[in-house]
Every structure is written in structure tokens, then in C-alpha cells.
C-alpha positions in Angstrom: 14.8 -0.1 20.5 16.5 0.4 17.1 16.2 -3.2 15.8 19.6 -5.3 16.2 21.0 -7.7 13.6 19.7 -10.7 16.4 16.3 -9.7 16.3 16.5 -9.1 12.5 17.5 -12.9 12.1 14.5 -14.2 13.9 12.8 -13.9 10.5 15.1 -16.5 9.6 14.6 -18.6 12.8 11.0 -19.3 12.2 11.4 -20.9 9.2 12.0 -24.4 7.9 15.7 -24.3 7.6 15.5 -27.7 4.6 12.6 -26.0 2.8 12.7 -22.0 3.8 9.2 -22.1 4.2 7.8 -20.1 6.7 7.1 -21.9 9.9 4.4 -19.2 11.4 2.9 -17.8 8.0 0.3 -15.7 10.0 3.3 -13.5 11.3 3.7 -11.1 9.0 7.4 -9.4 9.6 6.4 -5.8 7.7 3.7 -5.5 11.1 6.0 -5.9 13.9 6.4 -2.7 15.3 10.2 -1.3 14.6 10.7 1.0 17.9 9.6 0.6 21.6 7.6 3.5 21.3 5.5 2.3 18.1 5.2 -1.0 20.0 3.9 1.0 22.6 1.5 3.0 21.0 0.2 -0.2 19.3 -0.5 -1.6 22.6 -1.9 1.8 24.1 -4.5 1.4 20.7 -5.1 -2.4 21.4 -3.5 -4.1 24.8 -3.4 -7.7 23.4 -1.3 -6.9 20.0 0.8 -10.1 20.3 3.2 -8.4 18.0 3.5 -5.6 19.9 4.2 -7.8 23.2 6.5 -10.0 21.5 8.8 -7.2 20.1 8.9 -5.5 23.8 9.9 -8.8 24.9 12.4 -9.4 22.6 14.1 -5.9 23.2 14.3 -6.2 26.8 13.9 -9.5 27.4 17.1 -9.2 29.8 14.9 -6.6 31.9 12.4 -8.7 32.2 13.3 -11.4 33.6 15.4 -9.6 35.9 12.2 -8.0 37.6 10.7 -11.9 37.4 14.0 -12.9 39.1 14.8 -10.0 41.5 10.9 -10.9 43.0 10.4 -14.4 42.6 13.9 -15.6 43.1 14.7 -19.0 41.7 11.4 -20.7 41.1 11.0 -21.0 37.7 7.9 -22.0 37.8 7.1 -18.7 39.4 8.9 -16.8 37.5 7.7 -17.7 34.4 4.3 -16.8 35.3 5.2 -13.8 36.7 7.0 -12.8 33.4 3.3 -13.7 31.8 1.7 -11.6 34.1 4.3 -8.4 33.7 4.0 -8.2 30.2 0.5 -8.5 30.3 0.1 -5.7 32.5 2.8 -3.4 30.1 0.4 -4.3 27.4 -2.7 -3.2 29.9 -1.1 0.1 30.9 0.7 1.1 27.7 -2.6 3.7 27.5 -0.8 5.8 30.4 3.0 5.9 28.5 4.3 9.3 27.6 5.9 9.3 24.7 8.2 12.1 25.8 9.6 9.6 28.3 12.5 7.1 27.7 10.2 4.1 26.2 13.2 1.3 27.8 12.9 3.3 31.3 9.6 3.0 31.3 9.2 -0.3 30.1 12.0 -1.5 33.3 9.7 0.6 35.6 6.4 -1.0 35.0 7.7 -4.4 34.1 9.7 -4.1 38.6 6.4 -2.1 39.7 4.2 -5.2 38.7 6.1 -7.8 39.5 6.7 -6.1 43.0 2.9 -5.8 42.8 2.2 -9.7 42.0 5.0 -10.8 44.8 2.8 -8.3 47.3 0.2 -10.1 46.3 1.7 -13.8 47.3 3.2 -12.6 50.2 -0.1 -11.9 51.4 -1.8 -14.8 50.6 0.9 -17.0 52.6 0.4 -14.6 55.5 -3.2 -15.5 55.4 -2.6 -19.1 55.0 -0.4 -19.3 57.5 -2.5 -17.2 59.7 -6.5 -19.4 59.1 -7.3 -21.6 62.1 -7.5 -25.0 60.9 -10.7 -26.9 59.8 -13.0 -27.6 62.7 -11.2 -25.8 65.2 -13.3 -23.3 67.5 
């Protein structure tokens, strides 16, 4: 996830464009990690390193919302949350990530397996929904 002259702009993009100021001081651009796999290994050290999650998402921000899309179809409302969900749980299982493997591989796998997971999950729900006897029916 060599950093690409888009992402490299961002710095740019958060700030004031009349007075240059910084928009989001408490974002320091010398901490966000440079490659997938130090984003990774940030994540398997602490899950919640908004940095960390942020950069993922920026690399392969295509990838993920494909997974949100492929499950959740055209729902944006759904989709959104699953995309919150997803990278959530890449943050949660960065722990297990070999760095031997292809970090963007990887990253496409988990981000499909958990949204497959979450739409499992919903399907299952509406079965059950669909399924309950109504309210004071014996």
C-alpha cells in the first residue's frame, strides 16, 4: 500500500484552504502508518487505532465497499453500516494477520468474510421474524 500521490494530498484536504490552517490539528500526518502491513501491525498492537483504520480504508476503500455492496445490495443505509462493521472487525482480527501473506489479499478476504458474516446474520433474523406467531395467538 505504497502511498499514492491522492492519499498524499489528503494532508492538504483537511485544511483551511483561505488560511492553511489545519482543520483536524490532533491528526498528526508523521503517525499514519505508511504500508498496509504497518497499519496492520498497529491494529494487531491496539484494534481501535483510528489512524490505522482510516489508512486501510483509504487504500482499499474500492474493496470495501464492494464486499458492503456485493452483500447488502443497494441499501445505503445498509451498507454503510455494514462498511462500519467490516472495518471494525479488520481492526478486531488484525491480531491473527501473517505478515508473510499479501496484506491487500487479506484485507479483501476478511473485509467479504464479515460482511458475508453480518448478511448471515440479517438473513436470519428475517427468517425468524417472518417465522414468530403473532401476538396473542395460541
Amino acid at each position: 500500500m505504497e502511498r499514492n500521490k491522492a492519499t498524499l494530498a489528503r494532508k492538504d484536504d483537511l485544511r483551511d484552504h483561505r488560511t492553511g490552517v489545519s482543520l483536524f490539528p490532533e491528526i498528526r500526518f508523521s503517525a499514519l502508518p505508511r504500508t498496509d502491513g504497518e497499519a496492520l501491525e498497529r491494529l494487531a498492537a491496539e484494534a481501535n487505532d483510528a489512524e490505522a483504520l482510516i489508512a486501510l480504508y483509504e487504500s482499499h476503500r474500492t474493496q470495501f465497499n464492494k464486499s458492503a455492496a456485493r452483500w447488502f445490495g443497494r441499501n445505503p443505509e445498509l451498507r454503510r453500516r455494514a462498511l462500519h462493521e467490516i472495518l471494525v472487525a479488520v481492526g478486531r482480527r488484525a491480531s491473527v494477520y501473517d505478515p508473510r501473506l499479501d496484506a491487500a489479499e487479506w484485507i479483501t478476504k476478511c473485509a467479504d468474510s464479515e460482511a458475508r458474516r453480518l448478511r448471515k446474520i440479517m438473513d436470519c433474523r428475517d427468517r425468524e421474524r417472518r417465522h414468530a406467531k403473532p401476538r396473542g395467538v395460541h
